[in-house]
C-alpha positions as CSV (number, residue, x, y, z in Angstrom):
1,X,-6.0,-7.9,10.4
2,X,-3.5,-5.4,12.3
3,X,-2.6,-2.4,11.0
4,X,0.2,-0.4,12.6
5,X,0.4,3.2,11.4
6,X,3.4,5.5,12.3
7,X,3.1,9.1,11.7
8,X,6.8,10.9,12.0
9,X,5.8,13.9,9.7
10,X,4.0,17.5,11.4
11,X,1.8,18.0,8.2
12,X,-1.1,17.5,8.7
13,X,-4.1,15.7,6.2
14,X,-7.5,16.4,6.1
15,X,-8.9,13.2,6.8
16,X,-8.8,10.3,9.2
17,X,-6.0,8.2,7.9
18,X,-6.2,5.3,10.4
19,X,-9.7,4.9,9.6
20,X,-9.4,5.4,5.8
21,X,-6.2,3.4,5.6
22,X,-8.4,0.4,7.3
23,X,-10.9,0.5,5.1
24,X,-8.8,0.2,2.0
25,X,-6.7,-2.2,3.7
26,X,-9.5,-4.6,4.5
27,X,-11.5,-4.2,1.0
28,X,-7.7,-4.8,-0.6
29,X,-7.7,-8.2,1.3
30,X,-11.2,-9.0,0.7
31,X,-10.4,-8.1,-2.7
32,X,-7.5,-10.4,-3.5
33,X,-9.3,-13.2,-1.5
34,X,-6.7,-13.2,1.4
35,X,-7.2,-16.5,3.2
36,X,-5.3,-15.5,6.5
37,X,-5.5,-12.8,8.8
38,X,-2.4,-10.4,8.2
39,X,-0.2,-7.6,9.3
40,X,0.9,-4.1,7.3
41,X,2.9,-1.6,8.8
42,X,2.4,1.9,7.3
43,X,4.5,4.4,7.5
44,X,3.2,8.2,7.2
45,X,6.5,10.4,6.6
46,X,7.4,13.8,4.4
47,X,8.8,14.1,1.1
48,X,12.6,14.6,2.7
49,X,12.4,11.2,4.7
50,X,11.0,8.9,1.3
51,X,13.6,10.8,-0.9
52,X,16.1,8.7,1.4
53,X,14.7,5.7,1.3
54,X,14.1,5.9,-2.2
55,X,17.7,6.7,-2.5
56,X,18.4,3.5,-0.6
57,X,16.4,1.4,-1.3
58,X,15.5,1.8,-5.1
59,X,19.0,4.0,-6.1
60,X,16.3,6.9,-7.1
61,X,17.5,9.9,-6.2
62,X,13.9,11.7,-6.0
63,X,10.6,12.1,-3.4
64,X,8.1,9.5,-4.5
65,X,4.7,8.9,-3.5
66,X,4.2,5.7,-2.3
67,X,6.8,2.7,-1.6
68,X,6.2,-0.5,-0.9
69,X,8.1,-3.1,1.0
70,X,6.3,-6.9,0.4
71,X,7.7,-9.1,3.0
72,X,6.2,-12.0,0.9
73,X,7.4,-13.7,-2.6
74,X,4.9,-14.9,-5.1
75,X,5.2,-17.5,-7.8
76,X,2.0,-15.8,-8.6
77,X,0.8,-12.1,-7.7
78,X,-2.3,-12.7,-5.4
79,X,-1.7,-16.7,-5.2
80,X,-1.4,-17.5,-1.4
81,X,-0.7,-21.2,-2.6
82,X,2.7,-21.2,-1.6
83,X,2.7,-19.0,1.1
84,X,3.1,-21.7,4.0
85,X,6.0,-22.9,2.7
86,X,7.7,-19.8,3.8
87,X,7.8,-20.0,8.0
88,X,9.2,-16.4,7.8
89,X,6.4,-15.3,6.4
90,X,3.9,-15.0,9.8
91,X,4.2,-13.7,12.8
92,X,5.8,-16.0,15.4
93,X,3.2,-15.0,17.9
94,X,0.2,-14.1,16.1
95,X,0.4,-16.5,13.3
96,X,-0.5,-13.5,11.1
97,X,0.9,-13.5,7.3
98,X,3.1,-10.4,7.3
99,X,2.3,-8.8,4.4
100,X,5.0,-5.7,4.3
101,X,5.4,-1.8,4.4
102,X,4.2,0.5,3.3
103,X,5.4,4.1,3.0
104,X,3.7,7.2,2.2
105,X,4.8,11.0,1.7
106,X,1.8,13.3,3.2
107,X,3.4,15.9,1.0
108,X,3.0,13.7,-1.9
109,X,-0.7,13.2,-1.1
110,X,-1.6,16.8,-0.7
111,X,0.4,17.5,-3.9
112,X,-1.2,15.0,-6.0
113,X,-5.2,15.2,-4.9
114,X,-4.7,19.0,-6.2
115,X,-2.9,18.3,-9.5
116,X,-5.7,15.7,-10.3
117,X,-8.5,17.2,-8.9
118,X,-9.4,15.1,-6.4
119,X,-9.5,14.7,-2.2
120,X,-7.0,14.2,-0.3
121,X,-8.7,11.3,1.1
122,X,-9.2,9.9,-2.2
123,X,-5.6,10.0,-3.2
124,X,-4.6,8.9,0.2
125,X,-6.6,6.0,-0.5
126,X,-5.7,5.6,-3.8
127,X,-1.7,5.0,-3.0
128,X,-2.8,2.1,0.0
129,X,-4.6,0.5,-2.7
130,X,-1.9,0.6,-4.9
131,X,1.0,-0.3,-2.4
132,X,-1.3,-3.2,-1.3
133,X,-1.8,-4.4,-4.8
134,X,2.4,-4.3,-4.8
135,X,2.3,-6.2,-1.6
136,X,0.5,-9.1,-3.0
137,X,3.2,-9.3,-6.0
138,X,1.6,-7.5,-8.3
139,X,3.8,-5.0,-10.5
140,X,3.5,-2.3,-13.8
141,X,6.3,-2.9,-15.3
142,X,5.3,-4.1,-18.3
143,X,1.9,-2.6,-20.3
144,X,0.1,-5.6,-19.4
145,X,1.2,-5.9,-15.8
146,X,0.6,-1.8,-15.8
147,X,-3.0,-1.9,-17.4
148,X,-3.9,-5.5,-14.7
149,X,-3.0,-3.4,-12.0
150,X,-5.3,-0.4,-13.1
151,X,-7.9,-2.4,-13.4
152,X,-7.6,-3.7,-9.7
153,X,-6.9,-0.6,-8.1
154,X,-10.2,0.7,-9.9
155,X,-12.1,-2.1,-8.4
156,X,-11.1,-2.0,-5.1
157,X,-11.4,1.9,-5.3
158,X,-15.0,1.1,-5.9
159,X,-15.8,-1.2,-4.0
160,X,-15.2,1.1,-1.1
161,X,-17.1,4.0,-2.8
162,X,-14.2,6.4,-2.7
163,X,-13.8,7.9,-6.3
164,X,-12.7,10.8,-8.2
């Protein structure tokens, strides 16, 4: 698995991101039964720089939390069936399965451990699992997608032992 992590915001989180974001990366894939090495790109930026590209990229003029940016289409969320069908799908050089991005406002993280009342390392967690789960097709956009997607997010959340 590679991980590339970019960091182009000064504030600062109380944690070790690269190391946490591994972990929840790997359990994620381990999770969803992965069955090739992969590569996700992860972007740590502020709430200024993810209002613009949720502008652009979703017409949603607000800071989010978390985006995500699967580089892979699913018949079915977490099916890698079809996967090597699509060439443009793994890296030319490493034969990795890109996966996507994955975007992040530090503000957003610090913001949302204290209105739930939980770590910054445990919401900064949380949002890799989710944006993982998103990079493997998986969506909430109808109740039953919503409350599937819980339910994975929960699991892989405790699988790695990082809860509320």
């Amino acid at each position: 698995m590679s991980l590339y992590i970019e960091d182009e915001s000064s504030i600062t989180l109380p944690l070790d991101a690269e190391k946490v974001a591994e972990t929840v990366v790997e359990a994620a894939l381990d999770y969803i039964g992965c069955p090739y090495e992969a590569e996700i790109n992860l972007l740590l930026t502020d709430d200024e720089a993810i209002h613009e590209m949720n502008q652009e990229f979703r017409n949603m003029d607000r800071a989010t939390d978390v985006l995500s940016f699967p580089m892979i289409e699913y018949e079915v969320p977490g099916d890698f069936s079809g996967v090597e069908e699509q060439p443009e799908a793994f890296h030319p050089e490493s034969g990795e399965l890109l996966l996507g991005d994955i975007v992040i406002s530090k503000e957003h993280v610090l913001e949302q451990a204290k209105a739930y009342g939980h770590s910054p390392k445990r919401e900064f967690a949380f949002l890799i699992a989710h944006s993982m789960l998103h990079l493997f097709g998986y969506d909430h956009m109808e109740e039953d997608e919503r409350l599937s997607m819980e339910q994975k997010q929960r699991e892989i959340m405790e699988k790695i032992q990082i809860l509320r």
